[in-house]
N, C-alpha and C positions, 0 to 999 in steps of 0.2 A: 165431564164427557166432552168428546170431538168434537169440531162445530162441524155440523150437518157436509158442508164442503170438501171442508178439512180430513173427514172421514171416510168419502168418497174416494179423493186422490188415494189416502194411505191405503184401505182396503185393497181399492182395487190395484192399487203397484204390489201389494202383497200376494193378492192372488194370481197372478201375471207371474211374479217372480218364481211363487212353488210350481204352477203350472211348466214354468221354462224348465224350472233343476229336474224336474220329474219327467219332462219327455228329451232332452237331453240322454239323461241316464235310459230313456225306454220303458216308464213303470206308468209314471201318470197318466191313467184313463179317464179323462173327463171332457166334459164340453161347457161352455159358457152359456151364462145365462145372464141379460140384464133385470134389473129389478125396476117392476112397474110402481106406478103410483094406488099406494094403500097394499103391497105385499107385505108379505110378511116372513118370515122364518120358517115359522111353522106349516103354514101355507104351501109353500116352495116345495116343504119336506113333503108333506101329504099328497100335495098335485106329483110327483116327480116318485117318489117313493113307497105315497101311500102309507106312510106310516110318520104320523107327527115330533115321534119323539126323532128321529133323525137329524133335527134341526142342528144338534148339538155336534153333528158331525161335520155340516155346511158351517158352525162358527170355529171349530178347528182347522176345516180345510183353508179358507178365508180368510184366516190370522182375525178373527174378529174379535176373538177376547183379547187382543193386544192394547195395553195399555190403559187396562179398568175397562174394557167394552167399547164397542164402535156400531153404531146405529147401524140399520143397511136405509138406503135410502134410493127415491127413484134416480133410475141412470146408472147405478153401482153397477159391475161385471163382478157377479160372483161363478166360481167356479164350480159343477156341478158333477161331484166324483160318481166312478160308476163302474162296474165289473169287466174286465180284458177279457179275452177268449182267443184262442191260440190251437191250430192245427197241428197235432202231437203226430208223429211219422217214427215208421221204424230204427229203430236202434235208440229212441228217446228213452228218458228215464227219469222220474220224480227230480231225483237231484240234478240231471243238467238240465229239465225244464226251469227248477227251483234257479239255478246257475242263473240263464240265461231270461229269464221271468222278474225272478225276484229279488235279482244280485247277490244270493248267496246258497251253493248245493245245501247247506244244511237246514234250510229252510224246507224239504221237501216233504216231510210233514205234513205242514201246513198246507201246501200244494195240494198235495196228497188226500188227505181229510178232507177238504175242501170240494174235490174230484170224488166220494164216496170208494178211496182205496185208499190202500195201505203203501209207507215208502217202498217197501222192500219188494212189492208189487210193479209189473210194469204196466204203462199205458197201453191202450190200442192202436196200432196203426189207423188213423185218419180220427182220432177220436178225439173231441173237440172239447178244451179242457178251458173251465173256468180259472180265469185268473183275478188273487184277489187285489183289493186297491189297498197299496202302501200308503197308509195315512201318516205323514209328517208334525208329530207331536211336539212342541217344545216345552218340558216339563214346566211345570209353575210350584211358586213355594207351596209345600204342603200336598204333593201330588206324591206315590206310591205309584210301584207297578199293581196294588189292589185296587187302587180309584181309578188309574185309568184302564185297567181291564175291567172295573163293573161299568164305567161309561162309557168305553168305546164296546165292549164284546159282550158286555152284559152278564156278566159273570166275576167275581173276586179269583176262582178257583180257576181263572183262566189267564192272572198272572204270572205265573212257570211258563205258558207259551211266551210275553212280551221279554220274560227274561233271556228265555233261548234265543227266540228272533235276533236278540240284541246286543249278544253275549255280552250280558249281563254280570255272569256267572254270580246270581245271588248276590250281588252290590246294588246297594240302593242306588235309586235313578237320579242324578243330582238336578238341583234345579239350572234349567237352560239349555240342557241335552239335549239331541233331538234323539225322538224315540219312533220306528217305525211299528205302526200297529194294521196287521193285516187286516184289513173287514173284508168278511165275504156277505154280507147279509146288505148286498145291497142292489134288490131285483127292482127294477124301475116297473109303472105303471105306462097302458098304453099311451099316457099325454108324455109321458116323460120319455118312451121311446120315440115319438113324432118330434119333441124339442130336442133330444138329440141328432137327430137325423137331419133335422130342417137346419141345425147350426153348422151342419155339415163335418161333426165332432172326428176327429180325430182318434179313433178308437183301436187300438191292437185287436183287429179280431177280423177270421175269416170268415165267420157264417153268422159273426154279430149273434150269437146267441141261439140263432135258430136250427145249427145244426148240432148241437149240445141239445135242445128241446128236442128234436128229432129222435137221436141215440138213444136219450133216456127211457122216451114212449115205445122203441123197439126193444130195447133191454126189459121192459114190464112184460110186454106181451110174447116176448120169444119162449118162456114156460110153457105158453099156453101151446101155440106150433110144437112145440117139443113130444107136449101131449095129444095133438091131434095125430101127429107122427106114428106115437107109437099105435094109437087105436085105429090106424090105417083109414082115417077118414080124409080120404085123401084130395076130395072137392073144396072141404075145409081150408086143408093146408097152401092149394092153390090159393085160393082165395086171400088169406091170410099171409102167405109171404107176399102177394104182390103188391099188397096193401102195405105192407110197413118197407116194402122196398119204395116205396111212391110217398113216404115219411117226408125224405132231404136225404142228404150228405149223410150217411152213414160210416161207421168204422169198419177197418176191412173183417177183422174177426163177425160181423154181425152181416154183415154182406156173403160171407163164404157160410155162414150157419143158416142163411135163409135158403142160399141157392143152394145147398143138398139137400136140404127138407124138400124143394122144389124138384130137383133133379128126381129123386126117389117118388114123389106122389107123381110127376110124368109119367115116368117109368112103369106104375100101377096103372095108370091109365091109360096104356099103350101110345101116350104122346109123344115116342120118339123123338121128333125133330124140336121139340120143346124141351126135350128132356137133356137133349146134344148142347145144347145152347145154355141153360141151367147149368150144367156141368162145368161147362167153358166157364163162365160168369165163376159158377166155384171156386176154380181151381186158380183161376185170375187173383183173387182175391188170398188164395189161400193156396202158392207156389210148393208149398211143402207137403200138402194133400197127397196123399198115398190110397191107389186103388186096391183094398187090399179086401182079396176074394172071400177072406173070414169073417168080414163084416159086411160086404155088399155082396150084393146077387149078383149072378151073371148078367142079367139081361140087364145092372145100372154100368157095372161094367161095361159093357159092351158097345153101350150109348155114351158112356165119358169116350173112351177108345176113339168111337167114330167121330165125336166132336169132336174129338182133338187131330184127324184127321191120318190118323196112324193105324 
Protein backbone atom coordinates (compact mmCIF):
# COMPACT_ATOMS: atom_id res chain seq x y z
CA UNK A 1 0.00 0.00 0.00
CA UNK A 2 0.92 3.96 -0.78
CA UNK A 3 2.48 5.60 2.11
CA UNK A 4 -0.25 7.83 3.45
CA UNK A 5 1.57 11.00 1.64
CA UNK A 6 2.63 9.45 -1.25
CA UNK A 7 -0.96 8.70 -1.84
CA UNK A 8 -2.34 11.92 -1.31
CA UNK A 9 0.01 13.68 -4.00
CA UNK A 10 -0.78 10.60 -6.57
CA UNK A 11 -4.60 10.67 -5.86
CA UNK A 12 -5.08 13.90 -5.97
CA UNK A 13 -2.80 14.70 -9.51
CA UNK A 14 -5.11 11.97 -10.69
CA UNK A 15 -8.13 13.56 -9.88
CA UNK A 16 -7.10 17.13 -11.06
CA UNK A 17 -5.91 15.40 -14.31
CA UNK A 18 -9.59 13.47 -15.19
CA UNK A 19 -11.25 16.67 -13.86
CA UNK A 20 -8.93 18.78 -16.55
CA UNK A 21 -9.63 16.15 -19.78
CA UNK A 22 -13.21 16.09 -18.93
CA UNK A 23 -14.02 19.94 -18.83
CA UNK A 24 -11.72 20.48 -21.54
CA UNK A 25 -13.69 18.28 -23.86
CA UNK A 26 -17.06 19.84 -21.77
CA UNK A 27 -18.45 16.62 -20.20
CA UNK A 28 -17.00 16.54 -16.68
CA UNK A 29 -19.64 17.65 -14.00
CA UNK A 30 -18.23 17.70 -10.84
CA UNK A 31 -17.08 19.62 -7.86
CA UNK A 32 -14.27 19.08 -5.20
CA UNK A 33 -14.29 18.01 -2.22
CA UNK A 34 -11.48 17.80 0.46
CA UNK A 35 -11.39 14.82 2.92
CA UNK A 36 -11.65 15.57 6.52
CA UNK A 37 -10.16 13.80 9.31
CA UNK A 38 -11.95 10.25 10.16
CA UNK A 39 -14.07 10.27 6.59
CA UNK A 40 -14.43 7.90 4.85
CA UNK A 41 -15.69 6.56 1.33
CA UNK A 42 -18.70 5.48 2.14
CA UNK A 43 -19.44 8.27 4.24
CA UNK A 44 -18.75 10.83 1.47
CA UNK A 45 -21.16 8.57 -0.75
CA UNK A 46 -24.10 8.51 1.81
CA UNK A 47 -23.59 12.43 2.98
CA UNK A 48 -23.37 13.49 -0.82
CA UNK A 49 -25.65 10.74 -2.50
CA UNK A 50 -27.39 9.13 0.01
CA UNK A 51 -26.71 5.94 -0.95
CA UNK A 52 -23.47 4.10 0.42
CA UNK A 53 -22.78 1.72 -2.18
CA UNK A 54 -21.71 4.76 -4.62
CA UNK A 55 -18.54 4.80 -2.91
CA UNK A 56 -17.36 2.54 -5.69
CA UNK A 57 -17.91 5.28 -8.14
CA UNK A 58 -15.81 8.09 -6.06
CA UNK A 59 -12.85 5.15 -6.27
CA UNK A 60 -13.25 5.06 -10.09
CA UNK A 61 -13.53 8.73 -10.59
CA UNK A 62 -10.38 9.31 -8.31
CA UNK A 63 -8.09 6.76 -10.00
CA UNK A 64 -8.23 5.13 -6.44
CA UNK A 65 -7.84 1.61 -7.31
CA UNK A 66 -4.57 2.50 -9.03
CA UNK A 67 -1.97 0.45 -8.20
CA UNK A 68 -3.42 -2.29 -5.49
CA UNK A 69 -5.62 0.65 -3.90
CA UNK A 70 -4.87 4.17 -2.36
CA UNK A 71 -6.05 5.08 1.11
CA UNK A 72 -8.11 8.48 1.00
CA UNK A 73 -6.76 10.50 3.74
CA UNK A 74 -7.24 13.94 5.36
CA UNK A 75 -6.35 16.98 3.07
CA UNK A 76 -7.00 14.47 -0.23
CA UNK A 77 -9.24 16.63 -3.08
CA UNK A 78 -11.28 14.02 -4.20
CA UNK A 79 -13.56 14.73 -6.99
CA UNK A 80 -17.27 14.64 -6.61
CA UNK A 81 -19.13 13.62 -9.98
CA UNK A 82 -22.67 14.75 -10.43
CA UNK A 83 -25.45 15.06 -13.15
CA UNK A 84 -25.21 18.26 -16.21
CA UNK A 85 -28.46 19.84 -17.03
CA UNK A 86 -28.74 21.59 -20.24
CA UNK A 87 -31.51 24.10 -21.75
CA UNK A 88 -32.74 22.15 -25.04
CA UNK A 89 -34.24 24.94 -27.63
CA UNK A 90 -35.92 24.56 -30.85
CA UNK A 91 -34.58 22.84 -33.68
CA UNK A 92 -32.56 20.49 -30.85
CA UNK A 93 -32.45 16.87 -31.25
CA UNK A 94 -31.42 13.71 -29.09
CA UNK A 95 -28.54 13.20 -31.40
CA UNK A 96 -27.13 16.77 -31.67
CA UNK A 97 -27.85 17.11 -27.91
CA UNK A 98 -25.97 13.54 -27.69
CA UNK A 99 -23.39 15.49 -30.31
CA UNK A 100 -22.68 18.28 -28.46
CA UNK A 101 -23.37 16.56 -24.59
CA UNK A 102 -21.91 13.64 -24.97
CA UNK A 103 -19.31 13.73 -27.86
CA UNK A 104 -20.99 11.40 -29.84
CA UNK A 105 -25.00 11.73 -32.03
CA UNK A 106 -25.09 8.11 -31.51
CA UNK A 107 -25.25 8.08 -28.06
CA UNK A 108 -28.78 9.66 -28.13
CA UNK A 109 -30.35 6.78 -26.68
CA UNK A 110 -28.89 7.03 -23.69
CA UNK A 111 -29.74 10.79 -23.76
CA UNK A 112 -32.87 10.02 -24.60
CA UNK A 113 -33.72 7.32 -21.93
CA UNK A 114 -32.27 9.19 -19.61
CA UNK A 115 -34.75 12.22 -20.34
CA UNK A 116 -37.89 9.60 -20.16
CA UNK A 117 -38.07 9.81 -24.36
CA UNK A 118 -37.49 7.99 -27.03
CA UNK A 119 -34.29 8.96 -29.83
CA UNK A 120 -36.56 9.29 -32.62
CA UNK A 121 -38.66 11.76 -30.41
CA UNK A 122 -37.84 15.37 -30.16
CA UNK A 123 -37.28 17.46 -27.01
CA UNK A 124 -39.20 20.46 -25.86
CA UNK A 125 -38.50 23.83 -26.53
CA UNK A 126 -36.99 25.17 -23.22
CA UNK A 127 -37.02 21.72 -21.65
CA UNK A 128 -34.43 21.14 -19.32
CA UNK A 129 -32.75 17.90 -20.01
CA UNK A 130 -30.48 15.87 -17.68
CA UNK A 131 -27.19 15.19 -18.67
CA UNK A 132 -25.60 11.98 -17.65
CA UNK A 133 -21.89 11.91 -16.08
CA UNK A 134 -19.19 10.11 -18.42
CA UNK A 135 -17.34 8.06 -16.06
CA UNK A 136 -13.76 7.38 -17.41
CA UNK A 137 -13.16 3.56 -16.75
CA UNK A 138 -9.71 2.12 -17.34
CA UNK A 139 -10.37 -1.59 -17.81
CA UNK A 140 -8.36 -3.74 -15.17
CA UNK A 141 -7.37 -7.53 -15.81
CA UNK A 142 -10.24 -9.52 -15.57
CA UNK A 143 -12.82 -6.89 -16.19
CA UNK A 144 -15.82 -7.58 -19.02
CA UNK A 145 -18.31 -5.23 -20.39
CA UNK A 146 -20.61 -7.72 -17.66
CA UNK A 147 -18.60 -6.62 -14.49
CA UNK A 148 -18.50 -3.28 -15.35
CA UNK A 149 -22.04 -2.80 -16.22
CA UNK A 150 -23.23 -4.81 -12.95
CA UNK A 151 -20.81 -2.26 -10.91
CA UNK A 152 -21.18 0.80 -12.53
CA UNK A 153 -25.17 0.57 -13.84
CA UNK A 154 -26.11 -2.17 -11.76
CA UNK A 155 -27.29 -4.45 -14.11
CA UNK A 156 -24.99 -7.35 -16.36
CA UNK A 157 -27.89 -7.06 -19.07
CA UNK A 158 -26.81 -3.49 -19.46
CA UNK A 159 -23.56 -4.36 -21.09
CA UNK A 160 -24.97 -4.03 -25.01
CA UNK A 161 -25.36 -0.13 -23.79
CA UNK A 162 -21.27 0.07 -22.76
CA UNK A 163 -20.60 -1.75 -25.98
CA UNK A 164 -22.68 0.70 -28.19
CA UNK A 165 -21.47 3.73 -26.12
CA UNK A 166 -18.00 2.55 -27.02
CA UNK A 167 -18.28 1.01 -30.40
CA UNK A 168 -17.31 -1.82 -29.22
CA UNK A 169 -18.88 -3.65 -31.65
CA UNK A 170 -19.10 -6.95 -29.46
CA UNK A 171 -14.97 -7.00 -29.02
CA UNK A 172 -14.03 -7.70 -25.69
CA UNK A 173 -12.75 -4.65 -23.70
CA UNK A 174 -9.00 -5.03 -23.43
CA UNK A 175 -7.25 -4.34 -20.29
CA UNK A 176 -6.02 -0.52 -20.18
CA UNK A 177 -8.85 0.95 -22.51
CA UNK A 178 -10.63 3.61 -21.34
CA UNK A 179 -14.20 2.96 -21.30
CA UNK A 180 -16.75 5.68 -21.00
CA UNK A 181 -19.84 4.47 -18.80
CA UNK A 182 -22.89 6.88 -18.60
CA UNK A 183 -24.29 7.05 -14.94
CA UNK A 184 -27.42 8.81 -14.72
CA UNK A 185 -28.34 7.61 -11.12
CA UNK A 186 -26.54 10.15 -9.57
CA UNK A 187 -29.19 12.54 -7.64
CA UNK A 188 -27.33 14.36 -4.88
CA UNK A 189 -28.77 14.83 -1.31
CA UNK A 190 -29.73 18.46 0.23
CA UNK A 191 -25.92 18.40 1.99
CA UNK A 192 -24.42 17.51 -1.22
CA UNK A 193 -26.45 20.10 -3.10
CA UNK A 194 -25.10 22.94 -0.31
CA UNK A 195 -21.24 21.29 -0.92
CA UNK A 196 -21.63 21.78 -4.41
CA UNK A 197 -22.76 25.18 -4.53
CA UNK A 198 -20.52 26.52 -1.58
CA UNK A 199 -17.35 25.08 -3.79
CA UNK A 200 -18.69 27.19 -6.27
CA UNK A 201 -18.72 23.77 -8.73
CA UNK A 202 -18.54 24.31 -12.00
CA UNK A 203 -21.63 22.72 -13.40
CA UNK A 204 -23.08 22.66 -17.09
CA UNK A 205 -26.45 23.56 -16.11
CA UNK A 206 -29.07 26.44 -16.42
CA UNK A 207 -31.64 25.94 -13.85
CA UNK A 208 -29.04 23.32 -11.84
CA UNK A 209 -31.73 20.91 -11.79
CA UNK A 210 -34.52 22.97 -10.49
CA UNK A 211 -36.13 23.66 -13.71
CA UNK A 212 -36.08 19.97 -14.92
CA UNK A 213 -37.89 19.35 -11.14
CA UNK A 214 -40.29 22.06 -12.28
CA UNK A 215 -41.42 20.45 -15.79
CA UNK A 216 -41.62 17.11 -14.40
CA UNK A 217 -44.35 18.34 -11.38
CA UNK A 218 -46.10 20.10 -14.38
CA UNK A 219 -45.94 17.24 -16.87
CA UNK A 220 -47.80 15.03 -13.66
CA UNK A 221 -50.47 17.31 -13.14
CA UNK A 222 -51.35 18.80 -16.63
CA UNK A 223 -53.85 15.28 -16.90
CA UNK A 224 -55.37 16.62 -14.15
CA UNK A 225 -56.14 20.53 -15.88
CA UNK A 226 -56.84 18.61 -19.00
CA UNK A 227 -59.73 16.98 -16.99
CA UNK A 228 -60.88 19.97 -15.10
CA UNK A 229 -61.02 21.36 -18.76
CA UNK A 230 -63.20 19.29 -20.02
CA UNK A 231 -65.75 19.14 -17.03
CA UNK A 232 -65.87 22.89 -17.37
CA UNK A 233 -64.79 23.57 -13.71
CA UNK A 234 -63.38 26.27 -14.56
CA UNK A 235 -62.34 28.20 -10.96
CA UNK A 236 -60.32 24.89 -10.89
CA UNK A 237 -58.50 25.42 -13.95
CA UNK A 238 -57.68 28.97 -12.94
CA UNK A 239 -56.42 28.01 -9.97
CA UNK A 240 -54.50 25.22 -11.20
CA UNK A 241 -52.72 26.64 -14.27
CA UNK A 242 -51.50 29.45 -12.25
CA UNK A 243 -50.06 27.36 -9.88
CA UNK A 244 -47.93 25.17 -12.09
CA UNK A 245 -47.16 28.34 -14.06
CA UNK A 246 -45.54 29.79 -10.69
CA UNK A 247 -43.71 25.86 -10.69
CA UNK A 248 -40.09 27.67 -12.53
CA UNK A 249 -38.81 27.71 -15.86
CA UNK A 250 -41.12 25.83 -17.79
CA UNK A 251 -41.01 24.17 -21.63
CA UNK A 252 -42.58 26.23 -24.17
CA UNK A 253 -45.00 23.31 -25.26
CA UNK A 254 -46.29 23.21 -21.36
CA UNK A 255 -46.50 26.96 -21.16
CA UNK A 256 -48.83 27.18 -24.43
CA UNK A 257 -51.02 23.99 -22.91
CA UNK A 258 -51.45 25.86 -19.68
CA UNK A 259 -52.38 29.37 -21.10
CA UNK A 260 -55.23 27.88 -23.38
CA UNK A 261 -56.61 25.92 -20.68
CA UNK A 262 -56.48 29.51 -19.03
CA UNK A 263 -57.37 31.40 -22.05
CA UNK A 264 -60.77 29.13 -22.26
CA UNK A 265 -61.81 29.06 -18.35
CA UNK A 266 -61.52 33.16 -18.73
CA UNK A 267 -63.36 33.17 -21.44
CA UNK A 268 -66.31 31.03 -19.31
CA UNK A 269 -65.94 33.39 -16.77
CA UNK A 270 -66.36 36.35 -18.77
CA UNK A 271 -62.77 37.47 -17.70
CA UNK A 272 -61.95 39.17 -20.87
CA UNK A 273 -58.98 41.10 -20.27
CA UNK A 274 -57.61 37.93 -18.54
CA UNK A 275 -58.56 36.04 -21.14
CA UNK A 276 -56.78 38.67 -23.93
CA UNK A 277 -53.45 38.16 -22.13
CA UNK A 278 -53.84 34.15 -21.59
CA UNK A 279 -53.99 34.05 -25.12
CA UNK A 280 -51.18 36.30 -25.88
CA UNK A 281 -48.90 34.22 -23.34
CA UNK A 282 -50.34 31.22 -25.58
CA UNK A 283 -49.76 31.89 -28.72
CA UNK A 284 -46.18 33.49 -27.46
CA UNK A 285 -45.21 30.31 -26.59
CA UNK A 286 -46.87 28.41 -29.33
CA UNK A 287 -46.18 30.84 -32.84
CA UNK A 288 -47.94 28.15 -34.84
CA UNK A 289 -51.24 28.05 -32.67
CA UNK A 290 -54.09 28.35 -35.14
CA UNK A 291 -57.46 29.98 -34.12
CA UNK A 292 -59.46 27.61 -35.67
CA UNK A 293 -63.33 28.40 -35.34
CA UNK A 294 -63.97 24.30 -35.24
CA UNK A 295 -62.46 23.88 -32.10
CA UNK A 296 -62.93 27.13 -30.22
CA UNK A 297 -65.94 29.26 -29.72
CA UNK A 298 -66.44 32.58 -30.85
CA UNK A 299 -66.26 34.42 -27.89
CA UNK A 300 -62.34 32.66 -27.20
CA UNK A 301 -61.85 33.71 -30.50
CA UNK A 302 -62.69 36.96 -30.38
CA UNK A 303 -60.59 37.56 -27.12
CA UNK A 304 -57.19 36.02 -28.75
CA UNK A 305 -58.26 38.59 -31.95
CA UNK A 306 -58.35 41.47 -29.39
CA UNK A 307 -55.22 40.46 -27.54
CA UNK A 308 -53.47 40.32 -30.31
CA UNK A 309 -54.64 43.73 -31.14
CA UNK A 310 -56.14 43.03 -34.66
Amino acid sequence: MAHPSAALRLASGLAIAFAVVGAARGEAVAFPHVVQRGETLAAIAERTYGRVELEQILVAVNGLDTGGGIPIVPGMRLEIPALGHHRATSGDTWASLADALLGDPERSDVLATANGSLPWLVPSDGQEVVVPYNLRYVVQQGDSTLTIAYRFLGAREKAWLLDRYNHLHQKAAKRGVVLLVPITALPLTAEGKAEAAGAGAAVRAEGGGRAREAQRRVEAELPLLATELRSGRWADVVGRGNRLLGYGELSKPEVAQIQRALTEAYVALDAIGLAETACNAWREADPGAELDPAELSPKIVRACTAGLGR
